[in-house]
N, C-alpha and C positions, 0 to 999 in steps of 0.2 A: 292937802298938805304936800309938799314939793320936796323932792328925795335929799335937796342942797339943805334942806333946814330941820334934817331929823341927824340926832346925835347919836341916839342908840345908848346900849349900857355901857357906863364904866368896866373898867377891870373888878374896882371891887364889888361893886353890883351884879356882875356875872358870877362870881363865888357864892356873892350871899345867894341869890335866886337856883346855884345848883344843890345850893347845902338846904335850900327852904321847899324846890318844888323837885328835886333830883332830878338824874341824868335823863337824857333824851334816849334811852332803852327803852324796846319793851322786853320786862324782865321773863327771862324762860321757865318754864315748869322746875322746880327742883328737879335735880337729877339723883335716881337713886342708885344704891352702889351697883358696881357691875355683877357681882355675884351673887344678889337679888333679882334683878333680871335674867341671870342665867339659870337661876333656880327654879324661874316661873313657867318657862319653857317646859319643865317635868307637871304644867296640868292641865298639858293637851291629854282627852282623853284615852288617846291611842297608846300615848308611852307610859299613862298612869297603868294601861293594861299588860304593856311590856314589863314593868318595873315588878308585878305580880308575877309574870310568867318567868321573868328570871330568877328571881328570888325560891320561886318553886321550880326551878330547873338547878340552881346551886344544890339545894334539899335532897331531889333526885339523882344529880352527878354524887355528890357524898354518900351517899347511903351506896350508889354503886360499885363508887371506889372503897369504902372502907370496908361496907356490907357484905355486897360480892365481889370483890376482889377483883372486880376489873382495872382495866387502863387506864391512865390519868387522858386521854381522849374523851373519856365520859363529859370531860370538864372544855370541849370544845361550843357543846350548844350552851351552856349556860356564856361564855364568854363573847359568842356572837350576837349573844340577844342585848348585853351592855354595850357591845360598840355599835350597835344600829342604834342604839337609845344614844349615843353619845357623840354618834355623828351626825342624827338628825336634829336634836337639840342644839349642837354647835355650829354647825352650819346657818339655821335660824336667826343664834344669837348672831355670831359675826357678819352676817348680814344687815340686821337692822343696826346693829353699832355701827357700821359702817357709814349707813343711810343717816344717823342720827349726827357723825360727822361734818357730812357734806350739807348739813342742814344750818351746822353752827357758821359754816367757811359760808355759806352764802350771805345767813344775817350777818356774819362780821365786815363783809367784805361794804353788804347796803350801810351798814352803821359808818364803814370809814369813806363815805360818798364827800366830795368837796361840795361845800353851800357858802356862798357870801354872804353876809352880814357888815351891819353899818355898827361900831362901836367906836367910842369916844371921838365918835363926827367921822370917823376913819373907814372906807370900807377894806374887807381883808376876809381871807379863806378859812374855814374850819369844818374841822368833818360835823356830819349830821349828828352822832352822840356828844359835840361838844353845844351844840344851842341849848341856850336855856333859857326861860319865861321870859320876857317881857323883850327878847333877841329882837331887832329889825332884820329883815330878812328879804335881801332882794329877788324876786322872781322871774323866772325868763325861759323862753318856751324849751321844751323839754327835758328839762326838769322836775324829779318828784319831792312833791312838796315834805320839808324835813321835819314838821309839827304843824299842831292846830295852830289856827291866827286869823288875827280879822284886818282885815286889806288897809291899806291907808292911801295905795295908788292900784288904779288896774287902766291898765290902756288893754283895748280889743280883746280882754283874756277869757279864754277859754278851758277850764280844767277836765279831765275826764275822772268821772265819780264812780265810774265802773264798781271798783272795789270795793266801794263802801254800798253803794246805792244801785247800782243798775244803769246808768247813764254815764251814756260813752262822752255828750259834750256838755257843760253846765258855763252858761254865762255868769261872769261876775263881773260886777260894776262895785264902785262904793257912791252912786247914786242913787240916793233910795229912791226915788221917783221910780227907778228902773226893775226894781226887787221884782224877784219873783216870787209872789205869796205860794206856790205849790214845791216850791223847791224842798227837798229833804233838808239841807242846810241853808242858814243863810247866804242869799246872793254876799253878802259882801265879808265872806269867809272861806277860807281854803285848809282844807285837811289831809293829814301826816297819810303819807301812802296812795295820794294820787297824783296826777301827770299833766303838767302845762301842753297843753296842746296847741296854742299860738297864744301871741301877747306876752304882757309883761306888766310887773308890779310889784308892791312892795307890801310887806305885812309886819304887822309886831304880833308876835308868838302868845300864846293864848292858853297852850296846854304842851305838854312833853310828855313822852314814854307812856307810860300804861295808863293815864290822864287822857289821852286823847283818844277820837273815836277810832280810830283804829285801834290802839292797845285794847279797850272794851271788846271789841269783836275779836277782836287774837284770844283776848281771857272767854269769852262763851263758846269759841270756836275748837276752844281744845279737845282733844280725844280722848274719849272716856273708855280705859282698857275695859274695862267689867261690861260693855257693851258686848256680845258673841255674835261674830260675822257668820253668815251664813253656812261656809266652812267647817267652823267650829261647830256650829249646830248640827251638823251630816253627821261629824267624826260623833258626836256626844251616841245620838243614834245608834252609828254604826256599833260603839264602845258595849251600848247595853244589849245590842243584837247580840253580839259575839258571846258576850260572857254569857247570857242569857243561855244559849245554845249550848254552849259550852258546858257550863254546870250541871242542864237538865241531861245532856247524854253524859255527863259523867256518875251523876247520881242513877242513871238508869245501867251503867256497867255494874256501879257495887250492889245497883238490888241484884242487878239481873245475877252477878259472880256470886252473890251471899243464895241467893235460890239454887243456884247450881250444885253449888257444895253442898246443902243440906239435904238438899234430892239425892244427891246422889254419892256423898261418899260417906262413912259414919263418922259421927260429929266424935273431935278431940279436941279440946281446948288450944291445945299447945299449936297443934295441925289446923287448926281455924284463927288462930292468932296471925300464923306467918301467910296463911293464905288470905286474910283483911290486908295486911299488910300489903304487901304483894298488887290487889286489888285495888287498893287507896293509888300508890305507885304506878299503875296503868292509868288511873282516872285520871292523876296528877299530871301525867306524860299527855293525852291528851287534851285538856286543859290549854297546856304551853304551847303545843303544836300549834293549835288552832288559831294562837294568835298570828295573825300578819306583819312580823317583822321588820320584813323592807317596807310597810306601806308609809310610815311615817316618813322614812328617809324620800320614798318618791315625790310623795306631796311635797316636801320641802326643796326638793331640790327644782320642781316645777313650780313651784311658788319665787326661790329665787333666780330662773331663768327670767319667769315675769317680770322679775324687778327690777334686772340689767336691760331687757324690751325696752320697759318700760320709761328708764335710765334715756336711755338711746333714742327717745321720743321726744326728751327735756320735763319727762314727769317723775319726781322724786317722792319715792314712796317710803313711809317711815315704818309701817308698820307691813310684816312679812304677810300676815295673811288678807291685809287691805287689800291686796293684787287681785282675789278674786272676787271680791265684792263688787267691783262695776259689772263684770262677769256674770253678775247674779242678777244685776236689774234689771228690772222688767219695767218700769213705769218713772220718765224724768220728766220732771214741770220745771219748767224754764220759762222766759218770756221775751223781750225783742231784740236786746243783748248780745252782744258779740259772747258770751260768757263761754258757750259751749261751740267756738269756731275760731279761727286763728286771732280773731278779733285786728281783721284787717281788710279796709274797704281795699276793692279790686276793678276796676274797669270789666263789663263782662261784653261788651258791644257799643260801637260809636260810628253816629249816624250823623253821618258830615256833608252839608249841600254841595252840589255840582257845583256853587258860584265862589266856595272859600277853597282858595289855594292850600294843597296840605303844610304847603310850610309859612302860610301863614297862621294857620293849625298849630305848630309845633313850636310857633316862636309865641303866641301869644298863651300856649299852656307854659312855658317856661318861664315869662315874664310875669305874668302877671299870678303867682306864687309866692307863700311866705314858708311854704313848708321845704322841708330838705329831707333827702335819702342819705340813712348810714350804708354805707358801702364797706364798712370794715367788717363785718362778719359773713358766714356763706350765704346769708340770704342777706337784701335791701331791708334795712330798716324804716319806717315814716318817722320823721321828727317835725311835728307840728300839726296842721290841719289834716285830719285824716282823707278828707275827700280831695284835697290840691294835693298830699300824698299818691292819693289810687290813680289822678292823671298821668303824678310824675314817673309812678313806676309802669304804664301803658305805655307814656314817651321810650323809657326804657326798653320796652318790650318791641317796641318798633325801628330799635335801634341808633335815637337820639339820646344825646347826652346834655342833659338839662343845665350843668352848669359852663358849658362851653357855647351855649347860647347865652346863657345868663351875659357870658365875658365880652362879648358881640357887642352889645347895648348898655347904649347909660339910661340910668333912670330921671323922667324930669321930676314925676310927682307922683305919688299913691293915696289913693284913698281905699282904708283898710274895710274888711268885711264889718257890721257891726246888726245885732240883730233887729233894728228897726231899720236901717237903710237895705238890707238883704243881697247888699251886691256889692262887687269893690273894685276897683280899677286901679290902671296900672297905667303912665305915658312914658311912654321911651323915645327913645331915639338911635337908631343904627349907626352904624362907620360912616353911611354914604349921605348923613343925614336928616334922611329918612325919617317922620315922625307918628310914630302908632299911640292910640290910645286903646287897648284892648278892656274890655268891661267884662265882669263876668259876675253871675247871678241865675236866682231859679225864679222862672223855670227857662233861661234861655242863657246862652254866650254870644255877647255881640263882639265887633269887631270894628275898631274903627280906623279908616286910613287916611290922613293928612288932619283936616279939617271941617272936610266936604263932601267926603264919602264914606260909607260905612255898610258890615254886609252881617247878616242875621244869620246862624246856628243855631 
């Protein structure tokens, strides 16, 4: 079918299909209120042991000031143990609220991505949350694709499935002769949240929002708080170490004070009532000591240095104590995947005959390419073929500028990569000219000059 003789949906057909299959979201977790989330922050176990110790330090500041008649300073340790509980807890939360921010500004920012579409014969622009089911949807290289859909045109196209599946390049045709039976998806399908990597073509829309495979893997991928990061396991530990320790030498002052007294001075009810007392009040005073006050506030505040690090790497972390959990593995399975690498081919060595001119070199890696470098951010971006990207940025690296050759030469004719022909070439022709056929394929780059002569790399 041919792009001139698809119609697309009407106006009112785009209504009805948003009110029948909903918007092109995927929808987020409920968000619970913010004062439930700050609340929950008090069941790390460290501050559950602070919120004890202060509470039995109020007990003991009162009895001092009102009992014996001390200073209102008594009431200094109890008030430091609430602001370390309440710096380390708020700290925490404004953290991840923050993280949780910049999370929504990123999906919002993908949702209001411009995508074409063909409707009432018309094509014209609309962000990604406006497609809806049965949308025709033109595709063109780098671009990610804005919902599921099954292809109705693919010239050369190549998408990377990365995201879903593992594989950086998936050929798609709508020739089923061409299918590939081991593919994850069907060849002549293309899904929400991956990336044209060369080629071009057209699809009618199949699934939206939490309907497509990507919404599925967003819904099983979510984070389960009730999971306890390694972290949380230490602290849990450390919690019943402390108290543990704690109790048993405190229960061992009031035997050890209650033996003392009875050995040694004559028992009075009245005289052994203020001396328990008294006793309890030492245990109690110990008890509180013992807890580690600042420790909560340090871990937090090293957990959110990590997070701004980690910020500052372009990894956004949502949850404050996720930081150290990569910290803690010890064993990753992975597989051939750019997953865990910049996920960006690179030139590492280029092994060039004594007979090819280097800038014969350099004009036939710029010509005969369908990929492009973004240059608008601080590093080179690839937009299209990844391996005609790793030359283009090698050119770069050598001090050529690939589209000021591009401007040099006219094209007479290309024949594009495709994966049964495994090669693709490119004829130009210079200012003076001059007429190059440049071929390029695995496992060689050939070279060809006029008609007559031609030299092998």
């Amino acid at each position: 079918m041919q792009s001139e003789h698809i119609t697309g949906l009407t106006a009112h057909q785009v209504e009805e299909n948003r009110l029948k299959y909903g918007e092109n979201i995927i929808t987020p977790p409920p968000r619970r209120p913010a004062w439930k989330l700050f609340l929950e922050k008090f069941r790390d176990p460290l501050i559950i042991i602070l919120l004890i110790a202060g509470v039995l330090s109020v007990g003991i500041s009162c009895y001092e000031y009102w009992g014996l008649h001390e200073r209102a300073t008594v009431f200094f340790e109890p008030v430091g143990i609430f602001a370390a509980i309440l710096l380390a807890t708020g700290l925490a939360f404004y953290f991840e609220q923050k993280a949780d921010k910049e999370f929504a500004i990123l999906n919002k920012v993908n949702d209001d991505e411009l995508v074409q579409v063909i409707r009432e014969g018309n094509p014209t622009m609309v962000t990604k949350r406006e497609v809806v089911y049965g949308d025709i949807v033109v595709i063109t290289t780098g671009m990610e694709i804005p919902a599921d859909g099954q292809l109705l045109e693919a010239v050369s196209l190549n998408i990377d499935e990365s995201t879903l599946t593992g594989e950086p390049m998936a050929h798609k045709t709508t020739v089923e002769a061409d299918f590939d039976p081991d593919a994850t998806f069907p060849s002549d399908h293309a899904m929400r949240g991956t990336k044209v990597m060369e080629g071009h073509g057209v699809m009618r829309v199949t699934a939206v929002g939490d309907h497509t495979e990507n919404g599925k893997v967003f819904e099983a991928a979510r984070i389960d708080d009730h999971i306890k990061t390694p972290l949380d396991e230490q602290f849990d530990k450390l919690g019943r170490l402390i108290t543990r320790c704690a109790y048993a030498v405190a229960v061992a002052i009031v035997i050890g004070r209650v033996i003392m007294y009875v050995t040694s001075t004559p028992f009075e009810w009245m005289s052994f009532m203020a001396y328990l007392l008294q006793t309890f009040m030492i245990a109690v005073t110990l008890v509180v000591v013992s807890v580690p006050e600042g420790l909560p506030m340090a871990v937090t505040l090293a957990l959110a240095y990590s997070m701004r690090r980690m910020l500052k790497t372009n990894n956004l972390v949502r949850k404050l104590h996720a930081c150290e959990t990569m910290g803690a593995t010890t064993v990753i399975c992975t597989d051939k995947t750019g997953t865990l690498t910049q996920n960006q081919m690179r030139v590492s060595a280029m092994k060039i005959s004594d007979t090819i001119p280097h800038d014969l070199l350099v004009e036939g890696i710029a010509a005969n390419s369908t990929a492009e470098l973004d240059l608008s951010g601080e590093k080179p971006s690839v937009i299209g073929n990844p391996t005609e990207g790793a030359l283009l940025l090698w050119l770069r690296d050598q001090g050529a500028d690939y589209r000021k050759i591009r401007d040099t030469l006219t094209t007479i004719d290309e024949l594009p990569f495709t994966t049964e022909r495994k090669y693709m070439a490119t004829a130009v022709s210079n200012a003076s000219g001059r007429r190059m056929l440049y071929v390029k394929g695995a496992p060689e780059i050939v070279f060809g000059m006029s008609d007559d002569a031609c030299g092998t790399s």
